[in-house]
C-alpha positions in Angstrom: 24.1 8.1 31.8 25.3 5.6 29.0 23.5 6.1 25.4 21.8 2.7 25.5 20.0 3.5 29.2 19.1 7.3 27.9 14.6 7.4 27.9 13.8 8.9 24.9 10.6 11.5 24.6 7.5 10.0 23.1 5.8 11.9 20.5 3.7 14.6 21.5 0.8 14.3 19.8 0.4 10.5 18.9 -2.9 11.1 16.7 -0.4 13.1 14.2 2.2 10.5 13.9 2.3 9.7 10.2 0.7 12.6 9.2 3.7 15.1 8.9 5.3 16.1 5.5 7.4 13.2 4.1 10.5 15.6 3.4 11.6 18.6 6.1 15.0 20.1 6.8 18.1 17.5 7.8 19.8 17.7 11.2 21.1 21.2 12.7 19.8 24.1 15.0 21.1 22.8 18.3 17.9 23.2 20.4 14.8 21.4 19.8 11.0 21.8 21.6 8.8 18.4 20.5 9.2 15.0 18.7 6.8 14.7 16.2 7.6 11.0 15.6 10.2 8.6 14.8 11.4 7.2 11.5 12.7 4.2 9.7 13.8 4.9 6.5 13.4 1.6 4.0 16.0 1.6 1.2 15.0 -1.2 -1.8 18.7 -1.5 -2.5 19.6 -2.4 0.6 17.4 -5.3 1.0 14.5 -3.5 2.2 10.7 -4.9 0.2 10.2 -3.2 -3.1 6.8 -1.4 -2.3 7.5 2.1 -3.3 8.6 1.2 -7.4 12.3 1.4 -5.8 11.9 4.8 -3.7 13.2 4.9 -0.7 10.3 5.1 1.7 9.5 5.3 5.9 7.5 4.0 8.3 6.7 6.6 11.6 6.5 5.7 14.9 5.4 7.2 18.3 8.3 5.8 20.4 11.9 5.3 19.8 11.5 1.9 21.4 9.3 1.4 18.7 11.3 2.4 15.8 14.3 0.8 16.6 12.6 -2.7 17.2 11.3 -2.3 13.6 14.5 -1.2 12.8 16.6 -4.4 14.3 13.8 -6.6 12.6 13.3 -5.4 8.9 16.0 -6.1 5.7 17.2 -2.5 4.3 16.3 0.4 7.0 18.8 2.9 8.3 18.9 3.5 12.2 15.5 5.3 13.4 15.4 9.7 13.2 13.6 11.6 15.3 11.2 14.2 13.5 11.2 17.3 15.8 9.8 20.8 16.0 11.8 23.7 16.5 10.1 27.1 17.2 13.3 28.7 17.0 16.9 27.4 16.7 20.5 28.3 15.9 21.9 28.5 12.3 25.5 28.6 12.2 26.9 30.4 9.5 30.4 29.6 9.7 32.2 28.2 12.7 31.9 30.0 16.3 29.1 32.8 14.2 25.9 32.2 15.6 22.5 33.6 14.7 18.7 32.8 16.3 16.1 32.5 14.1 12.7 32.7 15.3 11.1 30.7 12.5 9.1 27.2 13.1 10.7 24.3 11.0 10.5 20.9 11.2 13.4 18.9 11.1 15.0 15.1 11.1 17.5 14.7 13.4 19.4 11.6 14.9 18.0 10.3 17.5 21.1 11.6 19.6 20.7 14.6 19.2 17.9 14.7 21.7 20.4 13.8 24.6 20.5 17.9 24.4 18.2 19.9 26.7 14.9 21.1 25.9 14.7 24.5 24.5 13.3 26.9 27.4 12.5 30.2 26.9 16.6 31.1 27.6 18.4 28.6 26.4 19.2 30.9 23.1 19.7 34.1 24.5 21.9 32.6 26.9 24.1 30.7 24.8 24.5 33.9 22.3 25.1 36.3 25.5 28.6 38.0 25.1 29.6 36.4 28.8 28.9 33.3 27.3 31.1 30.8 28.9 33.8 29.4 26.2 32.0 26.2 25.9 28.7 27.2 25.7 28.5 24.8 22.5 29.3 22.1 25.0 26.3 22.8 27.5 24.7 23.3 24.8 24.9 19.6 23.4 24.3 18.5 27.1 28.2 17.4 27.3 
């Protein structure tokens, strides 16, 4: 499936779109379990209106569809990120060293990043299993 014909997942609660912290962690874990929403980011120097005294600010969205038309049709925003929950997720410490955490964090990610699976309930053990095929990172990033 090309990028442009891929369906992105609709928030999962719609009622809570707009409500979630404005800052959260940036990208990583691998595995992911909801969008929250979907984010334009407005940047004042880059064209984008002046209505946060020159802060950067967002606008949040329920569908990517959504987002990016805002995106194509607004002066100054960066391409839309999808705010996601991650009940647990995979740090990497250094390259190839792998550790699960099982802690709830919220995260922006890019909005490709959800070609990857789902989390399911074995996705992480499986991946960190020593018979682990050698490109587990691949499957893992739906490649």
């Amino acid at each position: 499936m090309a990028p442009q014909d891929f369906i992105y997942p609709d928030a999962e609660i719609p009622e809570n779109v707009g409500k979630y912290p404005a800052s959260s962690q940036a990208g990583g874990g691998y595995v992911w379990d909801e969008v929250l929403e979907y984010r334009v980011r407005c940047f004042p120097r880059n064209g984008a209106a002046d209505i946060a005294d020159g802060c950067d600010y967002y606008y949040a969205f329920v569908t990517f569809l959504e987002a990016k038309a805002f995106a194509e049709a607004t002066t100054g925003p960066n391409n839309p990120l999808a705010l996601v929950l991650q009940q647990e997720h995979i740090e990497e410490l250094r390259e190839g060293d792998y550790r699960h955490i099982r802690e709830k964090r919220i995260t922006e990610w890019p909005v490709a990043f959800l070609r990857r699976p789902k989390r399911t309930p074995n996705t992480i053990p499986d991946f960190l299993t020593v018979d682990a095929p050698v490109n587990r990172l691949a499957i893992l990033r739906g490649e």
